[in-house]
Backbone as CSV, one residue per row, in Angstrom:
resi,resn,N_x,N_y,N_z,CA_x,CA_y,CA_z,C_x,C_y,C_z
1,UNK,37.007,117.582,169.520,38.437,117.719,169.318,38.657,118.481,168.021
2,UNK,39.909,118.956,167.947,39.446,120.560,166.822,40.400,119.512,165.786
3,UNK,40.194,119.797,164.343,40.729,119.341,163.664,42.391,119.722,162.858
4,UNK,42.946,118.975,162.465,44.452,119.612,162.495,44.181,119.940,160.817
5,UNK,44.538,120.814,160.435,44.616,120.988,158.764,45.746,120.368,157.986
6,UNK,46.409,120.270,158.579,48.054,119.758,157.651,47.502,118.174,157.550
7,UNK,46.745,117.302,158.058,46.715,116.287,157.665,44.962,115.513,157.346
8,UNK,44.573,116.897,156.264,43.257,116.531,155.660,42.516,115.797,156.901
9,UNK,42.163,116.824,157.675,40.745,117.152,158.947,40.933,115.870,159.412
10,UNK,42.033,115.039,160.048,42.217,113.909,160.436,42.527,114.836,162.138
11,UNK,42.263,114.304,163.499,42.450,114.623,164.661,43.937,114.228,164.866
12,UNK,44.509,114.981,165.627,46.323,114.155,165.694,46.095,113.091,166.162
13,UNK,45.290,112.630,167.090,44.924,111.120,167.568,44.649,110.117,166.303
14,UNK,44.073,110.336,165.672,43.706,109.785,164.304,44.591,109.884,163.845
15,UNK,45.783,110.960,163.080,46.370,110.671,162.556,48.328,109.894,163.013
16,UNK,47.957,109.835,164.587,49.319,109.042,165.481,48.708,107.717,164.943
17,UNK,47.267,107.332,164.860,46.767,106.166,165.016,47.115,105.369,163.626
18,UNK,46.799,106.568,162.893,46.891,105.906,161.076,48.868,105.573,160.679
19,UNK,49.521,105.987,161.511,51.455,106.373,161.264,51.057,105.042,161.965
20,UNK,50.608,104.679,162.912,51.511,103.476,163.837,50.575,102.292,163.122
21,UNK,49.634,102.155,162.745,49.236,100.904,162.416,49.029,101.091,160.579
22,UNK,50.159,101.659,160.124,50.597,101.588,158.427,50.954,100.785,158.234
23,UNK,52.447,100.706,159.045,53.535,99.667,158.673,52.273,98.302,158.920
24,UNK,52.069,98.209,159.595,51.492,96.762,159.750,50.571,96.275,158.770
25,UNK,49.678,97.515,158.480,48.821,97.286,157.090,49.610,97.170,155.620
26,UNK,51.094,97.476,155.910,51.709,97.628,154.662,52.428,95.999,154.261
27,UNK,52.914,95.562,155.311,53.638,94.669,156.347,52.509,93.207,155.473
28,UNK,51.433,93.689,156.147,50.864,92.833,155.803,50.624,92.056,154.000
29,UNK,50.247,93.425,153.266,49.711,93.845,151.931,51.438,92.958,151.523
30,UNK,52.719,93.176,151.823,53.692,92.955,151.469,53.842,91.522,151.049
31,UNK,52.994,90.581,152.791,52.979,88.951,153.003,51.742,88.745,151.976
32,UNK,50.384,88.946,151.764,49.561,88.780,150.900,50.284,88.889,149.186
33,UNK,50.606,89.369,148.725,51.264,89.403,147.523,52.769,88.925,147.372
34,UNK,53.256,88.341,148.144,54.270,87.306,148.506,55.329,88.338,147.825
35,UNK,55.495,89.362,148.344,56.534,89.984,148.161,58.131,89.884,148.522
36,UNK,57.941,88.937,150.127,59.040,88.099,150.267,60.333,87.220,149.235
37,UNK,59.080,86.529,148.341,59.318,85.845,147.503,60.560,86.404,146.417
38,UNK,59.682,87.493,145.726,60.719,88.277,145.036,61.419,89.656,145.507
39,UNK,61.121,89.922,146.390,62.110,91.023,146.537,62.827,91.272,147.964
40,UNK,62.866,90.458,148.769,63.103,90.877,150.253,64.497,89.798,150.075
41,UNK,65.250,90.883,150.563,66.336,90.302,150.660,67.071,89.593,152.003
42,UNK,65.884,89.440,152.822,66.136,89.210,154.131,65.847,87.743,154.851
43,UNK,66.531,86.910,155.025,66.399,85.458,155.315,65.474,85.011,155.868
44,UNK,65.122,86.125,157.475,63.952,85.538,158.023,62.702,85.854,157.266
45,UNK,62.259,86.666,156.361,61.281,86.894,155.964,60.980,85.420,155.030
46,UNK,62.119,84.857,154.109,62.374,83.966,153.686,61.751,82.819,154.466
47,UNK,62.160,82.338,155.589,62.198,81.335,156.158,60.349,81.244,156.676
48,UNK,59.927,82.705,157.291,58.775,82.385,157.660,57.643,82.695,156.426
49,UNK,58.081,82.929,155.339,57.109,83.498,153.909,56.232,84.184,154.594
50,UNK,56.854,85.102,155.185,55.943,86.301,155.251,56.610,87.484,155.481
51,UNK,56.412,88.787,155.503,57.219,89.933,155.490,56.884,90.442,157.008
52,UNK,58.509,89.567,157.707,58.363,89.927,158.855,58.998,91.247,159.515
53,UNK,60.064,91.431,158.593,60.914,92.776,158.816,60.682,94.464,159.164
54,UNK,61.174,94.818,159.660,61.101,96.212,159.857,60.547,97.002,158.857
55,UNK,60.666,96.337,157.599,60.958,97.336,156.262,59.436,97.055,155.424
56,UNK,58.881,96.778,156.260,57.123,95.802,155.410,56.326,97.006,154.307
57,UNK,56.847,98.415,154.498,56.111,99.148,153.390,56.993,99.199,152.432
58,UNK,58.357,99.168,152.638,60.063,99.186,151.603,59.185,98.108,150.604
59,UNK,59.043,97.081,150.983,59.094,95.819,150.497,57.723,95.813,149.773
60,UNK,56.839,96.395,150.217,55.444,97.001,149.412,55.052,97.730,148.288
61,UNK,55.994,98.749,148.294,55.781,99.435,147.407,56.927,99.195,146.364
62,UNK,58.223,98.974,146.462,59.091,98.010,145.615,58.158,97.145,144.955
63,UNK,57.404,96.423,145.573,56.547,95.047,144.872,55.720,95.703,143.943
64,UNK,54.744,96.700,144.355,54.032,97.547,143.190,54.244,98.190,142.548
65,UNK,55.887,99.408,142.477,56.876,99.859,141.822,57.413,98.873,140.646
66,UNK,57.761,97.391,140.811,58.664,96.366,140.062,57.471,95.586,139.341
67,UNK,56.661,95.329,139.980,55.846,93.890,139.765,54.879,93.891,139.146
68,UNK,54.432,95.161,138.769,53.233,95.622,137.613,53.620,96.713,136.574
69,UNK,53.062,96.560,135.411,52.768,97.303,134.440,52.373,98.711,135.371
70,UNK,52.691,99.807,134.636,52.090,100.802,134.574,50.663,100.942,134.118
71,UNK,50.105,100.364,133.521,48.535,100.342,133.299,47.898,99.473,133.876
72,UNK,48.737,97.885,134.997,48.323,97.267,136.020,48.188,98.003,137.373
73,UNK,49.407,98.779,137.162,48.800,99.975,138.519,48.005,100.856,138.363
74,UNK,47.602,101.135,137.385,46.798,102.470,137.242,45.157,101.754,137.272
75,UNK,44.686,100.615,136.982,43.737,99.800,137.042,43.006,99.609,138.614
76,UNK,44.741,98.961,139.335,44.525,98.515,140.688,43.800,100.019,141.456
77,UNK,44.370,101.082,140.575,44.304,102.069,141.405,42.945,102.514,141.453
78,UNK,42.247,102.653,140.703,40.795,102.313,139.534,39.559,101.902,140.210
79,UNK,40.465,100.247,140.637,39.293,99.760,140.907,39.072,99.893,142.852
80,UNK,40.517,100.700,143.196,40.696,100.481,144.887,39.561,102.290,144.785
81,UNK,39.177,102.844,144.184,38.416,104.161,144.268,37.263,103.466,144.070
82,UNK,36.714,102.821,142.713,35.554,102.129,143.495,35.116,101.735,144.213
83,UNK,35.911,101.111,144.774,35.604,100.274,145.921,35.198,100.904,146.926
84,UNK,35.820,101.948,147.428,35.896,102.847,148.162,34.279,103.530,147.934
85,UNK,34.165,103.835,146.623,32.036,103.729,146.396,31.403,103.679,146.435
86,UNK,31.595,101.896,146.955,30.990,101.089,146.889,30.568,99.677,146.235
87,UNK,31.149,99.846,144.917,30.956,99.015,144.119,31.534,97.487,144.663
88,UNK,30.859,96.426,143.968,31.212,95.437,145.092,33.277,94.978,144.135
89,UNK,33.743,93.776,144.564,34.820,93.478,144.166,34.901,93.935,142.470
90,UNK,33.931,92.991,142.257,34.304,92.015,140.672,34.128,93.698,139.581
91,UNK,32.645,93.933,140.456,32.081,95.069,139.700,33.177,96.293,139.531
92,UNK,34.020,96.641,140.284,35.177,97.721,140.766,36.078,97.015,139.621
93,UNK,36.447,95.920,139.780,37.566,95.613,138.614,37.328,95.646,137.484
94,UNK,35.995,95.323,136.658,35.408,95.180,135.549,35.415,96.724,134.864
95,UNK,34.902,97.279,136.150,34.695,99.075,135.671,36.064,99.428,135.983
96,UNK,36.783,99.320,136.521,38.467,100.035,136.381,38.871,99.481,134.789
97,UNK,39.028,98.354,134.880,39.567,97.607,133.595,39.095,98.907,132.088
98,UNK,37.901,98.740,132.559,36.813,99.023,131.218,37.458,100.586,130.973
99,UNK,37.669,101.582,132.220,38.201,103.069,132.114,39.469,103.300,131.374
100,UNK,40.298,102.141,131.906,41.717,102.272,132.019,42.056,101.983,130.216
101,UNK,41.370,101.128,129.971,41.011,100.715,128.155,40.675,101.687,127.449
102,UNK,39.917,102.591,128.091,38.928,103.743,127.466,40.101,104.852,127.658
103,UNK,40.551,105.241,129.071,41.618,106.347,129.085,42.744,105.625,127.961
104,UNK,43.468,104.889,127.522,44.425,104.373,126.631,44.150,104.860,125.412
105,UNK,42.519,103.927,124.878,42.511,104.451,123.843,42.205,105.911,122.827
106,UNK,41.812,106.987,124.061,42.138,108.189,123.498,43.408,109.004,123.968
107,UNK,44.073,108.196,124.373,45.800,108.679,124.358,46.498,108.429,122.770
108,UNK,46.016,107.056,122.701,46.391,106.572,121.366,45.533,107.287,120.170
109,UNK,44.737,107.933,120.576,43.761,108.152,119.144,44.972,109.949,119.081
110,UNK,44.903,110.780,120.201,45.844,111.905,120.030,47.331,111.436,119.294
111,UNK,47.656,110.244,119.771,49.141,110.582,119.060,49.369,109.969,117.842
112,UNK,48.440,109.391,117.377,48.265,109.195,116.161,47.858,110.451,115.570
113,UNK,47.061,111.319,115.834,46.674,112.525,115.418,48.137,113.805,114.974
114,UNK,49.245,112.628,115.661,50.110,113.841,115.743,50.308,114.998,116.646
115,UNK,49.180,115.087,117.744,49.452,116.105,118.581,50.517,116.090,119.266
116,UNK,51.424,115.134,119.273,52.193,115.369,120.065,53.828,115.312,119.324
């Protein structure tokens, strides 16, 4: 099957497959981090504590938009490329943590320098 270019050498089958089962992976990621909790403004999601709604990536990325630091997302982000690696859990977080400390502190060493 020839590959489509507009969506990084993914087959359109692959990529109908990856659109329709997002929401649900998002949906899900939404109920795991109890995003319900704080940000869904929607009763039944309420009632069943879980993000049952239409809106399960709205409610996802709001949660990671609102609910972390900017250097908590940039970590998560860190350690979800390790992972991706290989590296096992703990090891991916330890080494994101450790980068994200290291990228900071030569941000901070430049603007103390005045470069900016």
């Amino acid at each position: 099957m020839p590959r489509n270019p507009d969506h990084r050498g993914a087959t359109r089958e692959e990529f109908q497959r990856h659109e329709r089962e997002r929401p649900i992976m998002l949906r899900s990621i939404a109920t795991k981090l109890e995003a319900w909790r704080y940000f869904c403004q929607m009763p039944e999601c309420r009632r069943a504590q879980a993000c049952v709604g239409p809106h399960g990536e709205q409610c996802a990325f709001t949660f990671l938009r609102t609910g972390f630091s900017d250097e908590e997302r940039a970590t998560l982000k860190e350690a979800l490329v390790l992972r991706l690696a290989g590296a096992s859990p703990d090891e991916a977080w330890y080494e994101a943590e450790r980068r994200i400390a290291r990228h900071k502190a030569q941000i901070e060493a430049i603007a103390r320098r005045g470069a900016w």
